[in-house]
C-alpha positions in Angstrom: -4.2 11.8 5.4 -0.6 12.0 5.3 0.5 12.9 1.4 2.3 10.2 -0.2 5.8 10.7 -1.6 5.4 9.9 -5.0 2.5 13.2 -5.1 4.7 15.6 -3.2 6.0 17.3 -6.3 2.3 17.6 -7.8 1.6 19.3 -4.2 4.4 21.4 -4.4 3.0 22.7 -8.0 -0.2 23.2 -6.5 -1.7 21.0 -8.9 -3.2 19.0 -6.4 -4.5 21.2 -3.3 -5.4 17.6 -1.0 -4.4 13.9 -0.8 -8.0 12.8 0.6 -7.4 8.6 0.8 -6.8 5.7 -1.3 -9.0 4.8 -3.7 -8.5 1.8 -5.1 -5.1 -0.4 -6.1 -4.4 -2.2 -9.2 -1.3 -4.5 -10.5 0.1 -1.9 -12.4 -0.7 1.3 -10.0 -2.1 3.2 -7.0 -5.3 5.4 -7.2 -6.0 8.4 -4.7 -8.9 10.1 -4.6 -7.4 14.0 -4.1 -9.0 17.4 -4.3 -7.4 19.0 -7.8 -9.2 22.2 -9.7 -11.2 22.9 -6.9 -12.9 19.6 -7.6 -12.9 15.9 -7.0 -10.5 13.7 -9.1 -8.3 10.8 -8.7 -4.4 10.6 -9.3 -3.3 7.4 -10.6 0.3 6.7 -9.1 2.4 4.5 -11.3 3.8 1.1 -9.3 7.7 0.6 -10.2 8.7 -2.0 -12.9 10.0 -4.9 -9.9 6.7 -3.8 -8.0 3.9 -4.8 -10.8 2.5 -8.1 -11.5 2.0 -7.7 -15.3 2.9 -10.6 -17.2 4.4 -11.2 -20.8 5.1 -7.2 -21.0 7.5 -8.0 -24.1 4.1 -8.8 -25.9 2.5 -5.8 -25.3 5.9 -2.9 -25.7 6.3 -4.6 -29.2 6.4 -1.8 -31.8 6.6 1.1 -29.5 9.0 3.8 -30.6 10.3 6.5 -29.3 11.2 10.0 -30.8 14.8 10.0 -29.6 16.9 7.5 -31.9 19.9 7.3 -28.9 16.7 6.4 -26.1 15.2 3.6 -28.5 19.0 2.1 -29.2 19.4 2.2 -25.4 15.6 0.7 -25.0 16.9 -2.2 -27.5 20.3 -2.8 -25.8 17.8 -2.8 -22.3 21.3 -0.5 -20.3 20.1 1.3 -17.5 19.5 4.5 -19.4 17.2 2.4 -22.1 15.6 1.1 -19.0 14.9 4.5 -17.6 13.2 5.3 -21.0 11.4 1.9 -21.2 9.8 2.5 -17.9 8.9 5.9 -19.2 7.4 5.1 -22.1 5.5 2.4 -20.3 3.6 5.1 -17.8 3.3 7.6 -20.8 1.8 5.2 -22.7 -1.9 5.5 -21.4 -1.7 9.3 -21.2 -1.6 8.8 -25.2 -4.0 5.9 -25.8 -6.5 8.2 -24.0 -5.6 11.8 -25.8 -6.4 9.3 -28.7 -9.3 7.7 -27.8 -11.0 10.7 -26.1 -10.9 12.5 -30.0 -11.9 9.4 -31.6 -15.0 9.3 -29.2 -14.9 6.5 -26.5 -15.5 7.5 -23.5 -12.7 7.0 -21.2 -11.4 9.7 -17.8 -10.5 12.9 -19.0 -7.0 13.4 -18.9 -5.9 17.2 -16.7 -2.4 17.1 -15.6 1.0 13.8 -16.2 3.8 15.1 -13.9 6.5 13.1 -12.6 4.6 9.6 -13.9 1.6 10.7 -12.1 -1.9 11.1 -14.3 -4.6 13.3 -12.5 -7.6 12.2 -14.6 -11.2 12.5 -14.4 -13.1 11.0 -11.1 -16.1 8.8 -12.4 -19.1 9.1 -10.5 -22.4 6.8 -10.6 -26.1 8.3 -10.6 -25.7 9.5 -6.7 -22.4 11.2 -7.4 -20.0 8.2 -5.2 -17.1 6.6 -7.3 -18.3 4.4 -9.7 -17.8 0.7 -9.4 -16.4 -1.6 -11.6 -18.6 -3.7 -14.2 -17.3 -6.6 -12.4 -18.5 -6.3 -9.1 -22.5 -5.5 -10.2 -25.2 -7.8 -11.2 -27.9 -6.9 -14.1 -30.6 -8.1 -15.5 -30.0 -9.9 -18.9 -31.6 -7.0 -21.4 -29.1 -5.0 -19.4 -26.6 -7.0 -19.4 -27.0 -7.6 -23.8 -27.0 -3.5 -23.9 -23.5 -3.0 -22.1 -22.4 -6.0 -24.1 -23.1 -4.1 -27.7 -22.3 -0.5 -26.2 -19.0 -1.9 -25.4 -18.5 -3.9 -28.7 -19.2 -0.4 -30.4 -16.2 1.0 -28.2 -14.2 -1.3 -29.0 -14.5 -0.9 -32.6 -14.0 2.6 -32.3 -10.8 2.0 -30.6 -9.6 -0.4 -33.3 -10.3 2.3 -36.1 -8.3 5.2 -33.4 -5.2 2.5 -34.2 -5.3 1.1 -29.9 -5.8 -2.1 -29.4 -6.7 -2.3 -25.1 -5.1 -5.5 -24.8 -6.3 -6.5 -20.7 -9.6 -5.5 -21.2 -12.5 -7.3 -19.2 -15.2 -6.3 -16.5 -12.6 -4.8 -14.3 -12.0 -2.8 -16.5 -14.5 -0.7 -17.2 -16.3 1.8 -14.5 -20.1 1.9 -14.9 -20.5 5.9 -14.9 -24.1 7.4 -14.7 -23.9 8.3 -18.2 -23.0 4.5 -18.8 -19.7 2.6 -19.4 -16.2 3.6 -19.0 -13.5 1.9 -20.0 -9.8 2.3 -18.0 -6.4 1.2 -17.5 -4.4 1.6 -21.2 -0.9 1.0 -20.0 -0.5 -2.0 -22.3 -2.1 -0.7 -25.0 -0.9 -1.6 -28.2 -0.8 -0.3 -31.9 -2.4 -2.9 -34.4 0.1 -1.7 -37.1 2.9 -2.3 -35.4 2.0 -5.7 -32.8 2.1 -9.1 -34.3 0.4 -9.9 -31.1 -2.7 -7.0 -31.8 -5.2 -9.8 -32.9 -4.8 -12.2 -30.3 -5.3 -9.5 -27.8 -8.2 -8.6 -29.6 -9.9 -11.4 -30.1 -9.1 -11.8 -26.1 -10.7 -8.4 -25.2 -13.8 -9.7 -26.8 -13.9 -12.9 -25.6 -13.6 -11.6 -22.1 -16.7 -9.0 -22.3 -18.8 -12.8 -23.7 -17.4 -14.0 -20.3 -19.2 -11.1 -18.5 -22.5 -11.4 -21.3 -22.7 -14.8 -20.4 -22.4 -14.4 -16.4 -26.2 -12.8 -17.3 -27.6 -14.4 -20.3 -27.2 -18.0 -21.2 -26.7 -18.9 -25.0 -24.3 -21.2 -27.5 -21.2 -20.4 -29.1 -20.5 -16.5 -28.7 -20.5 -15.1 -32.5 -16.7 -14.3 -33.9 -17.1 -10.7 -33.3 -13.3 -10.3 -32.7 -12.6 -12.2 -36.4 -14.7 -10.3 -38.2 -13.8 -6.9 -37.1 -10.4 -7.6 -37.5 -10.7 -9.0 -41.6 -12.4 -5.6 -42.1 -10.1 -3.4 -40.4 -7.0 -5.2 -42.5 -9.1 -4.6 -45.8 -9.4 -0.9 -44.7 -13.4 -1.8 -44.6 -13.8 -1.0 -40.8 -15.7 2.7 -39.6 -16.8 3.3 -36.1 -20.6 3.0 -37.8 -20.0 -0.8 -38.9 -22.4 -3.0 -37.9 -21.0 -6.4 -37.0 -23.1 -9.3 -38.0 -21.1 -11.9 -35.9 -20.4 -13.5 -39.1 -16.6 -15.1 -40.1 -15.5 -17.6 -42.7 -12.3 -19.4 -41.7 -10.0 -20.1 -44.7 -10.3 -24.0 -45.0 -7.4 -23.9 -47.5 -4.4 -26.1 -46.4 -1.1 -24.5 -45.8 1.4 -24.9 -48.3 4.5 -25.7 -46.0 6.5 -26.1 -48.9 5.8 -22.9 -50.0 6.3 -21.3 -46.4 9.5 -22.8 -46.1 10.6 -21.7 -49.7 10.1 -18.4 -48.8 11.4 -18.3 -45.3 14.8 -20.0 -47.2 15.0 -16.9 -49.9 14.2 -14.4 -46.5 17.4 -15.7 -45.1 19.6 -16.1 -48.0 18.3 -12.1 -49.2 19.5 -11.3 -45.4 22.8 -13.2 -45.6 23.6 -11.1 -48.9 23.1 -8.0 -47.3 25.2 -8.8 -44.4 27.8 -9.5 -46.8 27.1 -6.6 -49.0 27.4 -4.4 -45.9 30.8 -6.2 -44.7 32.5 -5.9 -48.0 31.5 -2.1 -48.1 32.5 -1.5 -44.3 35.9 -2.9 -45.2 36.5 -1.0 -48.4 35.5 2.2 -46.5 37.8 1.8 -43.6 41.0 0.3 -46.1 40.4 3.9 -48.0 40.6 6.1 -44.5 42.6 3.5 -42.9 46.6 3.9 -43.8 48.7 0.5 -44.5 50.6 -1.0 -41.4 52.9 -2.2 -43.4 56.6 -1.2 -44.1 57.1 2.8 -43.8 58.0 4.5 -47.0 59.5 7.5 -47.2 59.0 9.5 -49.9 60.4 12.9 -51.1 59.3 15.0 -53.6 61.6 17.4 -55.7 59.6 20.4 -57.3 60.7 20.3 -61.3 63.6 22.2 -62.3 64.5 23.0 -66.0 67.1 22.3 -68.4 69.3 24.8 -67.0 68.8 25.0 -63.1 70.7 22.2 -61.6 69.5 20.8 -58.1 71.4 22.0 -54.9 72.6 18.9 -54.2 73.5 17.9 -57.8 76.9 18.6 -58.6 77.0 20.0 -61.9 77.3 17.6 -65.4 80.6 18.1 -67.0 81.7 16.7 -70.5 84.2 14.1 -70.3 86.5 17.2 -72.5 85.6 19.2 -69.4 86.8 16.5 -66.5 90.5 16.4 -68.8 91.0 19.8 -69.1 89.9 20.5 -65.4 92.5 17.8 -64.9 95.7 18.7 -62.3 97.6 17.0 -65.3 96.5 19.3 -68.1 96.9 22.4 -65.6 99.5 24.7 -67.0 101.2 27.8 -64.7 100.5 30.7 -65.7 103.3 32.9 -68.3 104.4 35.3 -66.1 105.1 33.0 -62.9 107.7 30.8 -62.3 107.2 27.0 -61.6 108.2 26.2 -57.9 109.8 23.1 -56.8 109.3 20.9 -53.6 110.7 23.6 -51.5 108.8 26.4 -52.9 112.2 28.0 -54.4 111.3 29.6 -58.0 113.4 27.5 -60.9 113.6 24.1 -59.2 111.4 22.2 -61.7 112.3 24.8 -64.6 113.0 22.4 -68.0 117.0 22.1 -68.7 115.9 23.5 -72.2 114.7 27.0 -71.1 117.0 27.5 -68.1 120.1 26.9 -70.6 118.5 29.1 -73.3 118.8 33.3 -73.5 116.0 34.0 -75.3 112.7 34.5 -74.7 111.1 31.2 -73.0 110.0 28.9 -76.0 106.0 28.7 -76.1 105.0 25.4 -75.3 102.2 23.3 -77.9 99.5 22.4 -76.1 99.0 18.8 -76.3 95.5 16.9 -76.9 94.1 15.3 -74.0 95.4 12.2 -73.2 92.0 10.2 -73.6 91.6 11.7 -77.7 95.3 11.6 -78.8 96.5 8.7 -80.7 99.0 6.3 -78.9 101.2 3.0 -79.6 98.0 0.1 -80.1 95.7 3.0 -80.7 94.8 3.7 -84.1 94.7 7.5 -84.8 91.6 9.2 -86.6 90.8 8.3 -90.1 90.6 10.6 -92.7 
């Protein structure tokens, strides 16, 4: 048989040695029957997201996480890259449910090699060592019949108290192995701590193996199997030894829808308050690291100076004494030197007075400043 593309890589790796044929083909994905380990075992090829048939698949991906915070913010914002991961987390998501269930004790394929969205699992044989068929496509008698019925009840307790809910199971679903049951296909499986969907899935799984039950044995009303197992396992009261009794009370107590509305009200006004809580913070935040836009202010700073270090630029403080004696007014020449007139000639400006006079040049009184001395409408210092 010509090897498909989609097990080329696994071929390559030499994990599996011969594509022998098809096996069998489900809505979700191929299964070959190949030679891996030296032994027989089948390969269960994974059908692309626009190629499978599975309906409501939001119901069933609901609570699924991822370890990678950026993949699960891509997986919410469904981009290409989130759905690249979604699609991934959708083929990986059976590898898990069976790691899980295969500890807790239900027998399911065992799990050898996941490479490249390819599982290469146990093949399961019947009592003359063929490929086992599916529960669905056998008759039994109805003792028979009543014992796969319980044995798979019992599994699917198990599986409740492992934390996987199957979600799709029914008569196709499970392989009738020679050692007995075997229950397949966990793609959709779901977490009931994290589904709001897990108990209506449940209470379908169950309701689907008294659809096979009563194929075989004709009786009333099947007993709520799927009610009571599921009280127990929210009261923490569920064990894989439980025995059910097929025995479930409904609450006959009317809903308050006064009450339920009440408290769906105070839900929403709680959220609005965070939401405003969060804007008012978000805006503080970013008007502390954001700078105004407003009108540009320049501002300079001067290191101190002390009482006697003027600034560079700061002409230095004078009295008003000071200004009049710096004065050209109250300038005097000096003894020795001659006034000079307009021209520059020595004697020009010289007073009538001293240029008349032999002796020695008269020394001259200095006079007050002309702000302090005392002048006509002025009145002169008191004593």
């Amino acid at each position: 048989m010509r090897t498909p593309e989609a097990l080329m890589s696994l071929v390559d790796y030499g994990i599996i040695e011969e594509v022998l044929r098809p096996l069998m083909s489900g809505k979700e994905a191929q299964i070959y029957l190949v030679i891996s380990g030296g032994e027989q075992r089948v390969a269960k090829v994974y059908k692309e997201a626009q190629q499978r048939n599975f309906k409501n698949r939001a119901e069933y991906t609901e609570g699924r996480k991822t370890r990678n915070s950026r993949d699960q913010r891509a997986m919410g914002k469904h981009s290409r890259h989130g759905k690249a991961q979604d699609e991934a987390a959708w083929r990986s998501a059976e590898v898990d449910a069976i790691y899980r269930l295969q500890a807790a004790g239900v027998r399911v394929p065992v799990p050898y090699n996941f490479l490249d969205g390819v599982l290469v699992m146990e093949l399961v044989k019947d009592a003359e060592g063929l490929p086992a068929p599916r529960l669905g496509d056998l008759s039994f008698e109805p003792g028979i019949a009543k014992r796969i019925f319980d044995h798979l009840l019992v599994e699917v307790v198990r599986m409740l108290c492992a934390g996987v809910v199957h979600g799709d199971l029914s008569d196709f679903n499970v392989l009738m192995g020679a050692d007995g049951p075997v229950v397949i296909d966990f793609p959709q499986a779901v977490d009931p701590a994290s589904n709001m969907s897990a108990r209506k899935l449940l209470i379908r799984d169950v309701d689907n193996l008294h659809r096979f039950l009563a194929r075989f044995v004709r009786g009333g009303r099947p007993p709520p199997f799927a009610q009571e197992m599921w009280d127990l396992y929210q009261q923490n009261l569920l064990t894989p030894e439980t025995e059910l009794k097929g025995r479930h009370a409904a609450s006959e107590r009317p809903t308050n829808t006064r009450d339920v509305l009440a408290l769906i009200g105070e839900a929403n006004r709680d959220e609005m308050r965070r939401r405003a809580a969060t804007a008012a913070s978000s805006a503080t935040s970013s008007s502390a690291t954001t700078p105004s836009r407003g009108r540009k202010v320049e501002v300079l700073m001067t290191p101190p100076r002390g009482p006697q270090q003027p600034s560079r630029n700061e002409p230095p403080r004078t009295t008003p004494a000071a200004r009049n004696e710096q004065s050209p007014r109250n300038v005097q020449p000096a003894r020795n030197e001659q006034p000079r007139g307009p021209q520059g000639e020595p004697g020009a400006t010289q007073p009538r007075s001293e240029a008349a006079s032999d002796g020695p040049p008269r020394r001259r009184r200095r006079r007050k400043p002309r702000g302090d001395a005392p002048g006509p409408g002025r009145p002169g210092p008191s004593h």
